[in-house]
C-alpha positions in Angstrom: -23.3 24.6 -14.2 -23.8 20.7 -13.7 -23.8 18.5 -17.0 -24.9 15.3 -16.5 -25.3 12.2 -18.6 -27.1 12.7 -22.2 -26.0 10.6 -25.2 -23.4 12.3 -27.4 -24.6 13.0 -30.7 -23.8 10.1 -32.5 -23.3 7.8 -29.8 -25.4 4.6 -30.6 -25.0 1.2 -28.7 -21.9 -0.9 -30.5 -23.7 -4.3 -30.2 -27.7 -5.4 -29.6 -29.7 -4.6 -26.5 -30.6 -7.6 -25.4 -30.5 -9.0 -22.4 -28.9 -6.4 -19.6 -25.2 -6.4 -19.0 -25.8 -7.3 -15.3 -29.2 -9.2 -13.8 -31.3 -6.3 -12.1 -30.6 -8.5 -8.3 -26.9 -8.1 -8.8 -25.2 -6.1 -5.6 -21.8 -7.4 -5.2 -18.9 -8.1 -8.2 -18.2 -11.5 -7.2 -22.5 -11.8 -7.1 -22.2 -10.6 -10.8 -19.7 -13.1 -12.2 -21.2 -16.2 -10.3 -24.1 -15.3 -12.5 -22.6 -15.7 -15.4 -20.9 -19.0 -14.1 -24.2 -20.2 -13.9 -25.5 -19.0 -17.2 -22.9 -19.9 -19.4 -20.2 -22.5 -17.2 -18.1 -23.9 -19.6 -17.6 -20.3 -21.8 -13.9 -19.5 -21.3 -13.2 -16.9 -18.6 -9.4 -16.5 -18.2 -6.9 -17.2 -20.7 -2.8 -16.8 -19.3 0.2 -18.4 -20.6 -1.4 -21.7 -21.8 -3.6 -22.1 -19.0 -7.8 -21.7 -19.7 -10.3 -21.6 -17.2 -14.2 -21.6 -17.7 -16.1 -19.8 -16.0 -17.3 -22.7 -13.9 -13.5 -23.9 -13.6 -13.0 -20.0 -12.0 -15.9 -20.0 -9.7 -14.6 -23.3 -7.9 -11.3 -22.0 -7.6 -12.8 -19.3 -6.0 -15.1 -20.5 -3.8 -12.2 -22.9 -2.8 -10.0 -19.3 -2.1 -13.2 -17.9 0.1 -13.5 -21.4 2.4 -9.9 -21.3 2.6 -10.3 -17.2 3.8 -12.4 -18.3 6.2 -10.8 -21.1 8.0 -8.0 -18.8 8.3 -9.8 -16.4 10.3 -11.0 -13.5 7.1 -14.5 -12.2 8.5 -16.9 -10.1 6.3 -15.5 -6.6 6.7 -12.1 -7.3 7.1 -9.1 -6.5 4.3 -6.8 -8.9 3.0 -3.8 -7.4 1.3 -2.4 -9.2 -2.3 1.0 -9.5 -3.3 0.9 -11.6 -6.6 2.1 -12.2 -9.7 -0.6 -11.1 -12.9 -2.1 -14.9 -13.4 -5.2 -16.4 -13.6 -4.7 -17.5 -10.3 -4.9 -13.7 -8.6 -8.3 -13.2 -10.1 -9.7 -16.7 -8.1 -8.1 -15.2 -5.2 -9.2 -11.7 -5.4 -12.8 -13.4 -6.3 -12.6 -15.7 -3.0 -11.9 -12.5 -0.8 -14.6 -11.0 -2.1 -17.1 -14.2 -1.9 -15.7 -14.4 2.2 -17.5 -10.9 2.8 -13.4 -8.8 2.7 -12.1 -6.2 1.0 -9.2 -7.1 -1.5 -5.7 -4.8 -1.0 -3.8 -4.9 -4.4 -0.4 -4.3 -3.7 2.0 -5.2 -7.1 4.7 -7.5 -6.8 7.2 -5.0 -7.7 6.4 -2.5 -5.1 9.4 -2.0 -2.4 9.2 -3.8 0.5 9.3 -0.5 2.5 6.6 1.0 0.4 4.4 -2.6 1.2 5.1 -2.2 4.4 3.0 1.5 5.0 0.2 -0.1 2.9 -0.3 -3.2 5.5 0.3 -1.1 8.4 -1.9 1.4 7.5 -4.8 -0.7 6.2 -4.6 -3.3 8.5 -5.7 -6.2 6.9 -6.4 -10.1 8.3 -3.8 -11.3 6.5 -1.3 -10.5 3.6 -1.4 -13.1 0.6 1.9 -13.4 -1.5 3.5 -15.6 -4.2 6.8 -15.1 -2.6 8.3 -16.8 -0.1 6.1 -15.0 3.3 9.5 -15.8 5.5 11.4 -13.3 3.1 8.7 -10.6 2.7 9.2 -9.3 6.1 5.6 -7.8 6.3 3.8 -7.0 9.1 0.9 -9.2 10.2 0.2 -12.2 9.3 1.7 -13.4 5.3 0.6 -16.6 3.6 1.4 -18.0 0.4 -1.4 -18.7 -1.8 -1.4 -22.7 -1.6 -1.7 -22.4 1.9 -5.2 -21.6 1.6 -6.5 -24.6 -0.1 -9.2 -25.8 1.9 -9.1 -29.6 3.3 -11.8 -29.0 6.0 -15.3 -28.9 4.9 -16.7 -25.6 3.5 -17.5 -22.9 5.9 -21.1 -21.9 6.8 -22.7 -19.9 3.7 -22.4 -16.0 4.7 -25.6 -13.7 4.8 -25.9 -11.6 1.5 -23.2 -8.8 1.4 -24.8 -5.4 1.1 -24.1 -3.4 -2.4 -22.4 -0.9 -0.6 -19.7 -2.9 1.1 -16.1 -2.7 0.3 -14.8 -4.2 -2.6 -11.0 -2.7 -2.5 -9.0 -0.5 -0.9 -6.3 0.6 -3.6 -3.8 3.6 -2.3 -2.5 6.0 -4.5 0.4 8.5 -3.4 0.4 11.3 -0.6 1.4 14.5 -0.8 2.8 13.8 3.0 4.6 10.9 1.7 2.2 8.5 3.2 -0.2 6.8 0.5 -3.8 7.1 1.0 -6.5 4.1 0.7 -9.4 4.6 -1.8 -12.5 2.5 -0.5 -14.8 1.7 -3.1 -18.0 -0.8 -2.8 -19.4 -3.0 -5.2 -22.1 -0.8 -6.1 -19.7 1.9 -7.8 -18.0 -1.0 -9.8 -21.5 -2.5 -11.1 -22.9 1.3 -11.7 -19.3 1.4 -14.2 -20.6 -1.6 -15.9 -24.0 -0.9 -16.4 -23.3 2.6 -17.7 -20.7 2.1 -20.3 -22.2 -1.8 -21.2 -24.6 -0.5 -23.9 -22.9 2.2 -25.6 -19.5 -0.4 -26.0 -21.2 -3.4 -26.6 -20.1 -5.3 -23.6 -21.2 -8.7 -23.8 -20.4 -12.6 -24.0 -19.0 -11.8 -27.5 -16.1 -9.8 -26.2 -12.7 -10.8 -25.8 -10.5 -8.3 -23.3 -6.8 -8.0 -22.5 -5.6 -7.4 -19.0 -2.8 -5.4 -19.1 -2.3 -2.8 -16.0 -1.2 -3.5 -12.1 -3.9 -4.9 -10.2 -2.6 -1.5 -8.0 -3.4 0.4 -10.4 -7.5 1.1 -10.6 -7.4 0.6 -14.7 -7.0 -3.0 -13.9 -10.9 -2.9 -12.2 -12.4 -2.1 -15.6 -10.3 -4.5 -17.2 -11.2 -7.5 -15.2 -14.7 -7.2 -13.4 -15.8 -5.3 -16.6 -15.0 -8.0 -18.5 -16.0 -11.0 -16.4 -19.3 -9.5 -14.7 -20.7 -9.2 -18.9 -19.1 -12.6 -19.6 -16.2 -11.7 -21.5 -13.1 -13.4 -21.9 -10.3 -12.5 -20.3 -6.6 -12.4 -21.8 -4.0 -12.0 -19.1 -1.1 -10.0 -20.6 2.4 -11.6 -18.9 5.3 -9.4 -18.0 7.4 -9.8 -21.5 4.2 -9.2 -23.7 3.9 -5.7 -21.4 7.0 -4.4 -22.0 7.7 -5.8 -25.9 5.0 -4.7 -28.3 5.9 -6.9 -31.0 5.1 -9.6 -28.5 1.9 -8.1 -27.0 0.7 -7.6 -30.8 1.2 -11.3 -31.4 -0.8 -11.9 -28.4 -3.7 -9.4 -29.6 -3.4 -11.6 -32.9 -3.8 -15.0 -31.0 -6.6 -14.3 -28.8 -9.0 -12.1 -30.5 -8.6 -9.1 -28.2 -11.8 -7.3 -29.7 -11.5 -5.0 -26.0 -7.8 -3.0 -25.5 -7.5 -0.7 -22.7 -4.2 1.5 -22.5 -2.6 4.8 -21.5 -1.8 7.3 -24.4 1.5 6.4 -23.5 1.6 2.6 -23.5 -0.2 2.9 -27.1 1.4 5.1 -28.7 4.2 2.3 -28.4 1.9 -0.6 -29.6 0.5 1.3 -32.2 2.8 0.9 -35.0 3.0 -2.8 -34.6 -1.0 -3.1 -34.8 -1.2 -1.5 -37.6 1.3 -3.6 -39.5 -1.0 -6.1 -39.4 -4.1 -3.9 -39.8 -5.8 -6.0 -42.0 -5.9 -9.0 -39.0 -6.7 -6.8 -36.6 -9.5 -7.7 -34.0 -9.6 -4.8 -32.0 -12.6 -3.5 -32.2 -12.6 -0.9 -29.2 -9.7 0.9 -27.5 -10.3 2.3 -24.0 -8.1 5.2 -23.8 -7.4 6.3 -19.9 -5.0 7.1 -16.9 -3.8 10.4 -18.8 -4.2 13.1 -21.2 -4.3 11.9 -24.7 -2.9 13.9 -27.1 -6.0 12.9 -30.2 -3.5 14.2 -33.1 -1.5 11.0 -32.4 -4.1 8.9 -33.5 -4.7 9.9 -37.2 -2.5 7.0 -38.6 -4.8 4.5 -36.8 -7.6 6.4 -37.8 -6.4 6.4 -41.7 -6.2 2.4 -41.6 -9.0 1.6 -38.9 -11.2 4.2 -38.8 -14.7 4.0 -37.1 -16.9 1.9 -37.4 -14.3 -1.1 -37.7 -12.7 0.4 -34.7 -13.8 2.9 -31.5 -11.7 5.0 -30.2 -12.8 6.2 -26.6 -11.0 8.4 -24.5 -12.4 8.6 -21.0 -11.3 10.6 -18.1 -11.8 9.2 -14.8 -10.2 9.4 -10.7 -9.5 6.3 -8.7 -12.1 8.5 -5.8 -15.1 7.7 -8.5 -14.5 4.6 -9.7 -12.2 4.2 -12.8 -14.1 6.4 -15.7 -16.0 9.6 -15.0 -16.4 10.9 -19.1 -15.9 9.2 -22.7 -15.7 10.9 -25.6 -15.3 9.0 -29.3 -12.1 10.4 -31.0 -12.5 10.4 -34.6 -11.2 12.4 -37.4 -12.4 15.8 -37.0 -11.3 15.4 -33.0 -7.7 13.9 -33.9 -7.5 16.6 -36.3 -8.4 19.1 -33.5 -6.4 18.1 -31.2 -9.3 19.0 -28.9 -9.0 18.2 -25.3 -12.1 17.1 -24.5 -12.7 14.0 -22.3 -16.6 14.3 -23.3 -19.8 13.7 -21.7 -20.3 12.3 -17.9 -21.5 8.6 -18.0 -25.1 7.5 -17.1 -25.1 8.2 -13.4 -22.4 10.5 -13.2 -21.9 14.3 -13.5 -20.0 16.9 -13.8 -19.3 20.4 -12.5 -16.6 22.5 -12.8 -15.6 25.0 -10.2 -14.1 28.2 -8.4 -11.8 28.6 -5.4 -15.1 28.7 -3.1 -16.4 25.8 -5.0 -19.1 27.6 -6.8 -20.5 26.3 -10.2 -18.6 28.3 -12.9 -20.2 28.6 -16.3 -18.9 27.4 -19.7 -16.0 28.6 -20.9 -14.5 29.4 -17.8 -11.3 27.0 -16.0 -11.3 25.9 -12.9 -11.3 22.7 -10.1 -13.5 19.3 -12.0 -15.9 18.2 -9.1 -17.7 15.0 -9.7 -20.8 13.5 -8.3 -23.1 10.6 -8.8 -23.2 7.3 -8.9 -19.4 6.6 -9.0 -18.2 8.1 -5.8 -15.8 6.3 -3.0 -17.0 5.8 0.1 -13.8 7.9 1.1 -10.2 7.5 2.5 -9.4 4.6 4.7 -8.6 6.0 8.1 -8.8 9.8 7.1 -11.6 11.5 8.4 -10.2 14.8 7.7 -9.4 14.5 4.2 -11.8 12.4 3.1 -14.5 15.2 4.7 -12.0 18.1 2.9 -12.3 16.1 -0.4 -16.0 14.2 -0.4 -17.9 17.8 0.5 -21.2 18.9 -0.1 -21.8 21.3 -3.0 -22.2 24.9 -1.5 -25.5 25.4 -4.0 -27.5 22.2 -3.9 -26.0 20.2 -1.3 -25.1 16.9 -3.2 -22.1 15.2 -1.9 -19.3 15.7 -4.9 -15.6 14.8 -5.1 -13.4 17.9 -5.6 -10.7 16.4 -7.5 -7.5 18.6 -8.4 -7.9 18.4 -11.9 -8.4 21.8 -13.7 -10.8 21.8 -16.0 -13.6 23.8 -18.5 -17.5 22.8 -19.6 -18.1 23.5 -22.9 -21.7 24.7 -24.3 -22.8 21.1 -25.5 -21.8 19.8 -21.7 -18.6 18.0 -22.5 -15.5 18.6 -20.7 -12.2 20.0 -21.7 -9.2 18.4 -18.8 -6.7 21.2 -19.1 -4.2 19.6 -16.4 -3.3 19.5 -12.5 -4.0 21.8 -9.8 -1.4 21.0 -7.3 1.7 18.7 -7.4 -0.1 15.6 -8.2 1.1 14.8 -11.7 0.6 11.9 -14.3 3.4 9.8 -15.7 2.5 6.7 -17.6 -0.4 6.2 -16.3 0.3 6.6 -12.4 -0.5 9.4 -10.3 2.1 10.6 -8.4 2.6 13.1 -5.4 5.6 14.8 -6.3 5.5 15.8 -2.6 5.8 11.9 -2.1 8.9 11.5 -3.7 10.4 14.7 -2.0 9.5 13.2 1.2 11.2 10.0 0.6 14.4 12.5 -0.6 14.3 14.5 3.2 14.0 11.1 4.8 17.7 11.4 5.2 19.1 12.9 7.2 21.9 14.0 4.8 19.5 16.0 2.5 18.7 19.6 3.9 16.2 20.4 1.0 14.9 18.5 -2.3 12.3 19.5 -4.7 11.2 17.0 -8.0 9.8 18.4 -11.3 8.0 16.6 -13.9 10.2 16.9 -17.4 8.3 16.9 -20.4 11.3 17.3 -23.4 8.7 16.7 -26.2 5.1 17.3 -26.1 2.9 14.3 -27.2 5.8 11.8 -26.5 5.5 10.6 -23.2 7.8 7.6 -23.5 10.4 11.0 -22.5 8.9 12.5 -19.6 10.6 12.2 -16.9 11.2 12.8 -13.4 14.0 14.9 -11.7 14.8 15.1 -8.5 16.7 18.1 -7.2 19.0 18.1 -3.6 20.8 20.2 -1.4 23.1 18.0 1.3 23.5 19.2 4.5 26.5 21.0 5.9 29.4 18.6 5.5 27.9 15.6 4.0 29.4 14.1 1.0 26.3 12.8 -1.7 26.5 12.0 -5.1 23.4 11.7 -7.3 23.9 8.3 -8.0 23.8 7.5 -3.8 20.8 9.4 -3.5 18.9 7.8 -6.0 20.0 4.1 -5.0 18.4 4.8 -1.4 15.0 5.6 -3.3 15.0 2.9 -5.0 14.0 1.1 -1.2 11.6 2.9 -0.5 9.8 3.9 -3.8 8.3 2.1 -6.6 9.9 2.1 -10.1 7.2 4.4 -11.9 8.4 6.8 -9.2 12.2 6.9 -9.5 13.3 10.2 -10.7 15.4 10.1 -13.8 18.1 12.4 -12.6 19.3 13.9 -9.1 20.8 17.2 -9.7 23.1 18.4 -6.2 22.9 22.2 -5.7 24.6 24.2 -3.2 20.5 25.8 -2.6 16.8 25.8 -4.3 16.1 28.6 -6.4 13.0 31.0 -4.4 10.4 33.4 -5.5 10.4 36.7 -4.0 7.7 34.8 -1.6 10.5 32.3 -0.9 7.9 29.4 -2.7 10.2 27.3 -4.9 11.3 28.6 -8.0 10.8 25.6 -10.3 11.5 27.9 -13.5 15.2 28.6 -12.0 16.2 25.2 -11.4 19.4 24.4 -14.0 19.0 21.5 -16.1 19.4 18.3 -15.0 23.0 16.6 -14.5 23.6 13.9 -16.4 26.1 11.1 -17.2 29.1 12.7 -19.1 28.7 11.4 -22.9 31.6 9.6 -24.2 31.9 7.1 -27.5 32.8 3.3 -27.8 35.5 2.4 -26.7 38.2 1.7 -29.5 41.1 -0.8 -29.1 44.8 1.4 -28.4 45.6 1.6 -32.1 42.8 3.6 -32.4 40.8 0.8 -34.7 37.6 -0.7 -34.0 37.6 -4.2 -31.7 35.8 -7.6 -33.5 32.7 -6.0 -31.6 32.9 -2.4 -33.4 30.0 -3.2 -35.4 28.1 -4.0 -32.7 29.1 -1.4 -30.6 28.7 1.2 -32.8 25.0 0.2 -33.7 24.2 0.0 -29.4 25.9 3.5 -29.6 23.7 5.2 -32.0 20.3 3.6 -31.5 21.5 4.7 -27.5 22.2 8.0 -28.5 19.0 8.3 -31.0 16.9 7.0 -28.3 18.0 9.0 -25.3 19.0 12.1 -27.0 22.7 12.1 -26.0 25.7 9.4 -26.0 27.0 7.7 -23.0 30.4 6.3 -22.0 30.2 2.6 -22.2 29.7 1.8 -18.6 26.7 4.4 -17.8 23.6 2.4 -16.7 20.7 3.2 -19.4 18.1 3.7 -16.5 20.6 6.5 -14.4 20.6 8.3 -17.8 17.0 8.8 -17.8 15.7 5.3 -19.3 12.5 3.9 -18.3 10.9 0.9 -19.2 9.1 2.4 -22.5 12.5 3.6 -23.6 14.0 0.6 -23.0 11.0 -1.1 -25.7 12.0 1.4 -27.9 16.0 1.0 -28.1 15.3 -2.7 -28.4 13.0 -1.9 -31.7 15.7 1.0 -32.8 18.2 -1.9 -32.7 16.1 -4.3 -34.7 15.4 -2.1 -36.9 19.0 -1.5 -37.3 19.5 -5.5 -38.3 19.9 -6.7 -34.7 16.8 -8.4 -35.3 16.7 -10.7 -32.4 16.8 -7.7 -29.5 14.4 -8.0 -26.7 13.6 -5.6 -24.1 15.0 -8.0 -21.6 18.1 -8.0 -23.1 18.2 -4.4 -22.0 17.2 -5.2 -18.5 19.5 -7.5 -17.9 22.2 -5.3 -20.0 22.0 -1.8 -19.1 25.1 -0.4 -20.1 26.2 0.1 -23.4 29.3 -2.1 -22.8 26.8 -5.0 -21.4 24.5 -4.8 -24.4 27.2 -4.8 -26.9 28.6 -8.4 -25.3 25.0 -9.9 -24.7 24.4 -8.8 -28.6 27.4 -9.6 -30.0 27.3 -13.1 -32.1 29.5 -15.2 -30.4 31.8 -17.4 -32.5 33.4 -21.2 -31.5 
């Protein structure tokens, strides 16, 4: 069975139909957004740590980026890998590649150097653009800092129209062969997004939207061109509003955010702190996306902010079709439920779910979600084979459909229940991630005879706990401890996919079929717990008080102690954890704790000085 795109019962447009979202001539992104330069140039565009840019004052900038493309030698067609910082700045440049007829590459500043490295090499691009210093990125290729592409020769001859189905961006998402894989998508796909889910939320001049995810990460596509192709305003979340809710909530305040995107994950953290101040609240939809959502979550927001004041909208979606693929409102009955559907298909998209041979199955039945429409890549950058294995024809009518991994089940009214993962691929926080990836990276030396990595999940609905761990056997004679093994990964992989813990085994469990055996692997070794540290006499130091606070909120927060030198992020810490130790310890009347003092104080020892009032 196929189900396409029929309004849900009780779907009706948040806002007035007026004019369209997008002019009917519009075929590129950057097309879209000079047209609303030119309707409306001094509306504010992009808002980011003091700076604000009209729409007018974003359109020269980047025209300015696509002469300066140009004169360095960009051509349409070609790719132009980014390396920046989240600013106002990146969305000129990103703009100007687009204007100069190239894809943009999104690579985020925090991603190893190694890991940058098989991006550029594979894609291939003109040149790479970074905010660092280009003589210490060692990249391959050309690298040029952003202000050496202000223009100061005249512009460059105006290009011939770029066809709609030209690439806009290549963004790579992990391989299960260790080597990522480079999603092309064209303009058209990105403009069919906006014109399908413009009506039904109410995208328009009117709304204000928070950018909040890695430009890597394909979120961050329907957080910027949605918002700027339909006029919106743009609030750039910085890195220390990301990781501190208190401070991203004072943000949402300040700017009117009326538009919040987020993982399940990411909002279950902000949550609380929104709906302190639920009576000041301007959010007026939340896009819900990048993994399951667990609707029984939401009731509290519900309770205080309950439709229509606020729209809840979870939608599933694959970077291979373009961000979104379903939405579904989540409301009472369906946080009550706990249902996991991901609703209807959007306007141009559908749906089928599928058997081993790729047969439609009927409702009710599980298997593989294949999608088709208007939001499908143009395929894999350099991989004919898999993009042909993945983009296939359907066996029955002969469309051309992305067979996606995910398992999945049609229910009678046509909405779709996502029941998981096929294969290996798995979701933490947002990102998708090969677990084969991260094994490769583990038998990339040549000390490790055999590694596997499991996805953790301690407690269901709480993904600020999942985890990562890694599993290794060393080979014959070589000496490794977890915390070497792990250290080398961090060159070569990026945080998100760090495992938590490496646990050294003498061998991998097997199946009578001699297939892994992920239910016999022992539970993960961790740091030995020990308490604070007390002076000899056995009484507590000047910074007892302290360290006892650091101790418990550690131990609450973690679920286990930790000697005083054990580094929070070895002992399964991540960067949500982190936010939520630093509130724990507010809450216990360290009331000035920041998530950066965690950062830059990962042991318990650390955090106690760095919180400890000094005296003079």
């Amino acid at each position: 069975m196929l189900t396409s795109s029929p309004r849900p019962s009780g779907w009706e447009p948040a806002g007035p139909l007026g004019e369209p979202a997008l002019p009917p001539d519009a075929g590129t992104i950057h097309g879209a957004f000079l047209h609303r330069a030119q309707t409306s140039p001094d509306a504010t565009a992009v808002v980011h740590a003091g700076e604000r840019l009209s729409y007018r004052q974003l359109a020269d900038r980047a025209t300015a980026y696509a002469t300066g493309l140009q004169h360095s030698g960009v051509r349409p067609g070609d790719r132009v890998a980014v390396r920046m910082h989240r600013s106002a700045d990146l969305i000129a440049l990103l703009l100007g590649i687009m204007a100069a007829g190239a894809a943009y590459v999104p690579i985020d500043h925090s991603t190893p150097t190694a890991r940058a490295r098989q991006v550029i090499e594979d894609c291939a691009p003109a040149l790479t653009v970074t905010d660092r210093p280009p003589a210490d990125e060692q990249l391959p290729g050309r690298t040029l800092h952003p202000t050496a592409l202000h223009p100061t020769a005249p512009p460059a001859p105006a290009l011939p129209p770029l066809p709609d189905d030209a690439p806009a961006y290549l963004i790579y998402t992990s391989g299960s062969t260790g080597r990522p894989k480079g999603v092309v998508v064209p303009h058209r796909n990105v403009l069919a997004l906006v014109r399908a889910t413009a009506p039904g939320l109410g995208l328009g001049p009117d709304q204000v939207w928070s950018w909040f995810h890695s430009v890597a990460f394909d979120f961050s596509v329907w957080e910027i061109w949605g918002c700027l192709t339909t006029g919106g305003r743009l609030v750039v979340v910085g890195e220390e509003a990301r990781t501190c809710a208190a401070d991203f909530t004072a943000l949402i305040l300040a700017e009117g955010v009326t538009v919040l995107s987020q993982t399940p994950t990411a909002f279950a953290g902000l949550m609380g702190t929104l709906l302190a101040a639920a009576d000041t609240v301007p959010v007026r939809t939340v896009v819900f996306g990048g993994e399951r959502l667990d609707t029984r979550g939401l009731l509290p927001w519900l309770e205080l902010l309950p439709p229509p004041a606020c729209r809840l909208v979870n939608m599933f979606g694959i970077t291979e079709t373009t961000v979104h693929v379903t939405w579904q409102l989540v409301g009472r009955a369906e946080a009550l439920d706990g249902s996991p559907s991901v609703g209807h298909p959007l306007p141009g998209w559908n749906v089928q779910v599928v058997d081993r041979d790729r047969r439609p199955l009927p409702p009710g039945e599980s298997g593989e979600i294949a999608v088709g429409g208007a939001g499908l890549a143009t395929g894999y950058w350099n991989r004919p084979d898999l993009t042909a294995e993945r983009f296939a024809p359907c066996p029955v009518t002969g469309s051309r459909r992305y067979y996606s991994g995910d398992l999945g089940r049609l229910l009678p009214d046509g909405r779709l229940e996502h029941l998981g993962r096929l294969d290996e691929q798995v979701k933490l926080r947002g990102f998708r991630i090969e677990l084969g990836d991260i094994r490769s990276a583990l038998l990339g030396d040549d000390s490790i005879a055999a590694a596997a990595v499991v996805l953790h999940r301690p407690v269901p609905g709480d993904g600020a706990l999942d985890r990562l761990d890694a599993y290794v056997v060393a080979e014959p004679g070589r000496e490794e401890t977890a915390r070497t093994v792990r250290a080398r990964l961090t060159d070569l992989l990026p945080d998100y996919m760090l495992p938590a813990t490496v646990t050294l085994l003498p061998a991998l469990p097997l199946t009578a079929n001699g297939k892994l055996d992920t239910t016999a692997l022992p539970r993960p070794a961790t740091t030995p717990a020990a308490p604070p540290v007390l002076s000899a006499d056995n009484t507590a130091p000047e910074t007892d008080g302290t360290a006892r606070l650091v101790h418990d909120s550690w131990s609450r927060v973690l679920g286990a102690p930790a000697g005083p030198d054990v580094n929070f992020f070895d002992a399964g810490g991540n960067s949500l954890l982190a936010a939520r130790l630093a509130a724990h310890l507010r809450t216990a009347g360290l009331a000035h704790t920041r998530i950066k003092d965690v950062l830059l104080a990962p042991t318990p020892a650390a955090l106690t000085r760095r919180l400890t009032p000094t005296t003079t």
